[in-house]
FITI-884857 format. One record per residue (C-alpha): residue in one letter; x, y, z; chain. Coordinates in steps of 0.05 Angstrom, whole numbers, plus 5000, padded with zeros to 4 digits. Layout:
   residu     c1     c2     c3   chaine
        a      X      Y      Z        A
...
This chain:
   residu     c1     c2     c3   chaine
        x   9190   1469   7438        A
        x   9172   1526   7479        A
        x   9170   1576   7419        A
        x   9121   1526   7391        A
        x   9080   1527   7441        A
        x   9074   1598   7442        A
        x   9061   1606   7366        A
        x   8998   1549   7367        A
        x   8964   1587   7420        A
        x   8909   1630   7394        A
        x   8922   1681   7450        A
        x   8996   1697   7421        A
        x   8960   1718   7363        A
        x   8911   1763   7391        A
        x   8964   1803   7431        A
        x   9002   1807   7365        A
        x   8944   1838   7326        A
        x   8925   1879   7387        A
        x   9004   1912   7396        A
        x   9000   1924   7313        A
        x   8938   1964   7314        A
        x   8958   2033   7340        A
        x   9025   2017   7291        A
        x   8982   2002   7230        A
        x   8938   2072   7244        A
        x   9008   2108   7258        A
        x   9042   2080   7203        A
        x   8994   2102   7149        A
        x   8988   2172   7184        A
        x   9062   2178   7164        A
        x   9053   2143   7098        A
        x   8997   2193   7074        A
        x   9043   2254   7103        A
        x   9109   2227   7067        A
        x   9076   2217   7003        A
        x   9057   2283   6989        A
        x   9134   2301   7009        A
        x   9128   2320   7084        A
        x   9164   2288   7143        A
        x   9121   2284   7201        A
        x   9169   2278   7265        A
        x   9111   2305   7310        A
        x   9074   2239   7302        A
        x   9110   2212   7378        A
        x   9071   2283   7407        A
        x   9007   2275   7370        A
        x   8996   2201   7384        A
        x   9005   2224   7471        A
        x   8954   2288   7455        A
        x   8906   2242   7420        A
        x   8904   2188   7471        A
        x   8899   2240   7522        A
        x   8842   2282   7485        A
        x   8799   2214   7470        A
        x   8804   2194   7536        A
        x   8789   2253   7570        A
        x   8726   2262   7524        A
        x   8699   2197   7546        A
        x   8711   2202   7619        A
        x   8666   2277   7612        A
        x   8614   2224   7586        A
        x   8620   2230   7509        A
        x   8608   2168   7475        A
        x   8672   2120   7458        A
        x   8669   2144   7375        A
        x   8654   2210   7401        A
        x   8731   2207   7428        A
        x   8764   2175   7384        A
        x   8729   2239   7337        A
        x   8764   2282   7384        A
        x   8825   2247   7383        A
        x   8829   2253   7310        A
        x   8812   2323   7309        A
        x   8867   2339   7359        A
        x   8917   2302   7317        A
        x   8889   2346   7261        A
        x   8904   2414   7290        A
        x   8976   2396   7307        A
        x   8980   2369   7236        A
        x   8958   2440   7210        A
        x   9008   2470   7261        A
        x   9060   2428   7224        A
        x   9027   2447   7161        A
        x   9037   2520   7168        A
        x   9102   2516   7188        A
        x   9138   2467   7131        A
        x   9097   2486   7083        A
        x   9065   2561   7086        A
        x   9133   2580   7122        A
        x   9183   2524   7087        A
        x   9219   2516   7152        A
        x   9253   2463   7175        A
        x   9206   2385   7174        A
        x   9256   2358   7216        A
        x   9258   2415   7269        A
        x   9183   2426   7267        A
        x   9167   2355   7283        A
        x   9206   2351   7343        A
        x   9175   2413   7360        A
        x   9107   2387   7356        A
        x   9124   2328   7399        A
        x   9149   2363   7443        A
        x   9094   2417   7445        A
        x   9036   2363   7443        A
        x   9064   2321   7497        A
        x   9073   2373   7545        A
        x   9009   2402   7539        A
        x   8981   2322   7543        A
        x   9018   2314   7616        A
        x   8994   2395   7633        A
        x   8924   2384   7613        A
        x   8919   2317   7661        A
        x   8956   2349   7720        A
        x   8905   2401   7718        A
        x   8848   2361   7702        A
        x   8870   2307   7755        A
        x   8913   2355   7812        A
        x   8896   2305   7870        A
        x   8893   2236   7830        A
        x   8946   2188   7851        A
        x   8919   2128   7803        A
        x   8896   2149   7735        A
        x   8820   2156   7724        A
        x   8792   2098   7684        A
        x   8733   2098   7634        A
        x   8694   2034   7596        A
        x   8728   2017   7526        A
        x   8708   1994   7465        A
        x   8690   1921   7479        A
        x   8710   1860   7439        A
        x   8670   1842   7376        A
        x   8639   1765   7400        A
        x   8592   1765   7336        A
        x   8650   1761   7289        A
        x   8666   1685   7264        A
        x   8738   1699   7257        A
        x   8774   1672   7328        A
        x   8830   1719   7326        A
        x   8795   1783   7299        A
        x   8729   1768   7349        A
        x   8769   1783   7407        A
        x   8797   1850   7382        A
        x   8758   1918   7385        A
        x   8719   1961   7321        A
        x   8784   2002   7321        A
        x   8823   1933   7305        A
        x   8783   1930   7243        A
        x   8778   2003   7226        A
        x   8855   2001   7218        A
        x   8849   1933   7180        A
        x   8805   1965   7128        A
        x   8840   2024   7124        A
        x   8895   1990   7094        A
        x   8859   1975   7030        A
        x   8820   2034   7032        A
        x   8885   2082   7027        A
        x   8922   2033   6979        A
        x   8857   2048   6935        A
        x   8857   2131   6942        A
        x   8926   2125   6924        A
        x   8935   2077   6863        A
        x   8872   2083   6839        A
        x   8840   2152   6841        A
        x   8859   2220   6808        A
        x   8876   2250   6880        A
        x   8923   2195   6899        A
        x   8959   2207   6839        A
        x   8962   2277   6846        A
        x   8987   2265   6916        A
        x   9037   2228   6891        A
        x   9055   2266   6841        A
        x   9066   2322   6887        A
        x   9116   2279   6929        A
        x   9151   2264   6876        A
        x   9149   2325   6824        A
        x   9113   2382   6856        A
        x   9130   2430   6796        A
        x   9102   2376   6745        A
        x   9034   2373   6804        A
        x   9028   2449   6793        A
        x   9040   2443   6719        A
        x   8978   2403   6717        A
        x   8940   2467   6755        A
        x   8948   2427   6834        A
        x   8957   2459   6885        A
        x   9028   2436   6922        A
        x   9008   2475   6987        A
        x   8929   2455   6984        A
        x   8954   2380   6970        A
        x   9003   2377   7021        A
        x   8966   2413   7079        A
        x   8910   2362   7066        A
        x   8955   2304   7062        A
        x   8989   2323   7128        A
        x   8922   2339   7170        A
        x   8895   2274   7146        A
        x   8959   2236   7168        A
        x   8960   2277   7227        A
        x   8888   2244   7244        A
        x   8904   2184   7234        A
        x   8966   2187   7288        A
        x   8907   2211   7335        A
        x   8863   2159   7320        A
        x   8935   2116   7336        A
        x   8936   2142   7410        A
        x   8871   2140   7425        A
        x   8863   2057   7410        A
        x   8915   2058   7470        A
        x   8871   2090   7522        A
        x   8797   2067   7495        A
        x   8816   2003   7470        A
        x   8882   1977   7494        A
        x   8873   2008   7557        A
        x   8827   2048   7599        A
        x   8860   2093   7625        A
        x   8915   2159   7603        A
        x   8986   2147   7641        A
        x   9047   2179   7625        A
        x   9098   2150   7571        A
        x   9048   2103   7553        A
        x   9063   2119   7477        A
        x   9129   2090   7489        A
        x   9162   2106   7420        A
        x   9111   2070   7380        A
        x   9116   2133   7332        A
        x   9192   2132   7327        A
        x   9166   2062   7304        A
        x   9119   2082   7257        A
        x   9161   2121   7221        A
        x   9209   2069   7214        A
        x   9156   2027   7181        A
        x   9149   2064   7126        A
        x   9209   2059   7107        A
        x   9214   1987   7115        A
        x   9142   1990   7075        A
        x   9175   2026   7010        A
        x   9122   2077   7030        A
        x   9063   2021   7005        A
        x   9007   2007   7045        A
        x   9002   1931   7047        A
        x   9072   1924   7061        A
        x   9060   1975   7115        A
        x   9006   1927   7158        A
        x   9057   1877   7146        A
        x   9114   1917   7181        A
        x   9062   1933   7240        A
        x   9046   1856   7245        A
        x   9124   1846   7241        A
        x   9139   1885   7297        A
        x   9084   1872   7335        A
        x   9098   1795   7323        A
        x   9168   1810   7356        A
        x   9141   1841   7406        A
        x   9085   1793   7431        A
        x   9139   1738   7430        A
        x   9190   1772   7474        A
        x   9130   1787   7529        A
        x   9118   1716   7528        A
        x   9182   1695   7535        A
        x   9196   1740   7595        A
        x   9133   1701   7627        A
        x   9159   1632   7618        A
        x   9188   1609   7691        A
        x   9252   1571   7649        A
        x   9284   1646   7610        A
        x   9344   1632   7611        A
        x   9372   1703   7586        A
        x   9368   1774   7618        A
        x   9292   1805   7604        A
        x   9335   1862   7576        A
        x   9353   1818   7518        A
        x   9278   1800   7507        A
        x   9260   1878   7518        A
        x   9311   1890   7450        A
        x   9287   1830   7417        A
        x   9227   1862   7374        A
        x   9278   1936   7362        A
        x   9338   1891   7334        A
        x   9300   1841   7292        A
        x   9259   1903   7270        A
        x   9330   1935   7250        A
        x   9362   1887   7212        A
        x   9292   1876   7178        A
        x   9298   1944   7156        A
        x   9371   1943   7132        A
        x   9350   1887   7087        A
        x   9301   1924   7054        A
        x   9310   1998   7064        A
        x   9360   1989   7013        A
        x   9321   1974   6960        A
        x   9270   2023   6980        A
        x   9246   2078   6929        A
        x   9226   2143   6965        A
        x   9181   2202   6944        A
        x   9241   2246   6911        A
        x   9214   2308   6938        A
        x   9212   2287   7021        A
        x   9232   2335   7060        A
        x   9247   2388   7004        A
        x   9199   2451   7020        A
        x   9165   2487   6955        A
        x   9155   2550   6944        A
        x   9105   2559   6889        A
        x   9133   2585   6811        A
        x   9205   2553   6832        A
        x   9245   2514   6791        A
C-alpha cells in the first residue's frame, strides 16, 4: 500500500523527471557519438568539467544560459580532444575515453581548489527557476533545461531519420567506406558527431549545478555517465527509446529514495541504494540482446581502406 502511495503522489513524479533529465541530455550525447561509430568513454569526465565550467560562469555573474553555453562549449573541446585522438590518430576509443575522464575531472576538482583555496562549503549561485506558467503539473515544477532535453528527443530522432545528414551519419556508423563512396567525409562526419555529443554531455552536468543544484561539489556526477552509456544500449541506439531508459532509471531511482524515507523500511538502505542499478541490469539483459548496433563502433578508419 505504501508503494501506492508513493506512485499517486505528484511529487514522486517530479523527482523522477528531475533525476532523468541530466540522463536524457547524457544519453543522446552518447547516442549522436555512437552513431557515427565512436565510443565516447570520456562522457563521466565531461559531464564533472561541464557542471564545473557552468557553474563557475554564473557565480563570475554570467547569466544562467550564458553557462550552460559554456558548459556546452567545454564539453565540446574535450569532445574534439577525443576527436583527434580516435579519429585523426585511430587510437584506442576505449583508452581515450578513460583518458578524458580522467583528464577533465581532474582539472574540474584543480580549477575549484584554486578558484575556492579557503572555501570549506561550496559557493552557491541562483538557478534556473521552475516554470509556474506551464499547465502541465508535473512539467511546471521542472526547469527550461527539463524541457530543452524533452524536445531534444524529437528533435534528434528527426536529424537522424529524416534528413540527408542523419543518414549520412548513419551511414558512416555503419559503412564508412560506402559514406565516402557517396563523396562524405568519415573524419569531418565523425568529428562533428562527437563534438556535438560531447556538448550535449556538458549541457548534462551543468543541469546538476544550475538546475538540480546550486552549487559544484565533488563526485556529484556520481556515475550518471557510466549510466548513460548503458542506456543506449538498452535504447537500440533510438532516441525515443532512449528518454524512456532515462525515465526507467530515474523511475528506479526516485522510488528507492522514497523508500529509504519511509519510518517502516524494513530492508538495509544498501538494498534500496542497488535497487534502481539491478532493475536497470536485468532491464538491459532483456533487451540488449536483441539490440542492433552501428557495425562500425569502435572500428577506427583510415580514409581509401578497405
Amino acid at each position: 500500500m505504501e508503494i501506492a502511495d508513493i506512485l499517486s503522489n505528484q511529487a514522486f513524479w517530479v523527482a523522477v523527471l528531475r533525476i532523468a533529465t541530466p540522463l536524457v541530455f547524457g544519453t543522446l550525447g552518447v547516442l549522436l557519438c555512437e552513431r557515427a561509430g565512436v565510443l565516447n568513454l570520456g562522457i563521466e569526465g565531461i559531464m564533472v568539467a561541464g557542471a564545473f565550467a557552468g557553474w563557475l560562469a554564473v557565480y563570475a555573474g554570467a547569466p544562467l544560459w550564458a553557462g550552460v553555453a559554456v558548459a556546452a562549449l567545454t564539453g565540446a573541446v574535450f569532445g574534439l580532444l577525443h576527436a583527434l585522438l580516435t579519429v585523426g590518430l585511430a587510437l584506442s576509443q576505449h583508452v581515450s575515453g578513460l583518458g578524458i575522464t580522467l583528464l577533465a575531472t581532474a582539472l574540474s576538482y584543480y580549477g575549484y581548489r584554486v578558484s575556492f583555496p579557503k572555501v570549506n562549503t561550496p559557493p552557491t549561485v541562483t538557478p534556473f527557476a521552475p516554470m509556474d506558467w506551464l499547465p502541465v503539473p508535473v512539467l511546471s515544477a521542472q526547469t527550461p533545461l527539463t524541457l530543452l532535453a524533452l524536445l531534444l528527443v524529437p528533435l534528434l530522432a528527426y536529424l537522424l531519420y529524416r534528413t540527408p545528414l542523419g543518414l549520412t551519419l548513419r551511414m558512416v556508423g555503419e559503412n564508412p567506406q560506402a559514406a565516402e563512396g557517396q563523396g562524405a567525409s568519415v573524419a569531418a562526419v565523425r568529428t562533428g558527431a562527437i563534438v556535438a555529443g560531447s556538448a550535449l554531455m556538458g549541457v548534462a552536468g551543468s543541469f546538476l549545478t544550475l538546475s538540480a543544484f546550486n552549487a559544484f561539489f565533488f563526485n556529484m556526477v556520481n556515475g550518471r555517465g557510466w549510466i548513460c552509456v548503458a542506456l543506449v544500449v538498452f535504447a537500440s541506439w533510438r532516441p525515443g527509446k532512449a528518454l524512456l531508459g532515462a525515465l526507467l532509471f530515474a523511475f528506479f531511482d526516485a522510488l528507492q529514495l522514497r523508500l529509504q524515507q519511509s519510518g517502516d523500511a524494513l530492508l538495509p538502505y544498501q538494498l534500496y541504494l542497488m535497487l534502481p542499478y539491478v532493475l536497470s541490469i536485468v532491464a538491459l539483459v532483456l533487451v540488449a540482446r536483441k539490440a542492433g548496433y552501428p557495425q562500425a563502433l569502435m572500428k577506427p578508419y583510415r580514409k581509401g581502406e578497405r
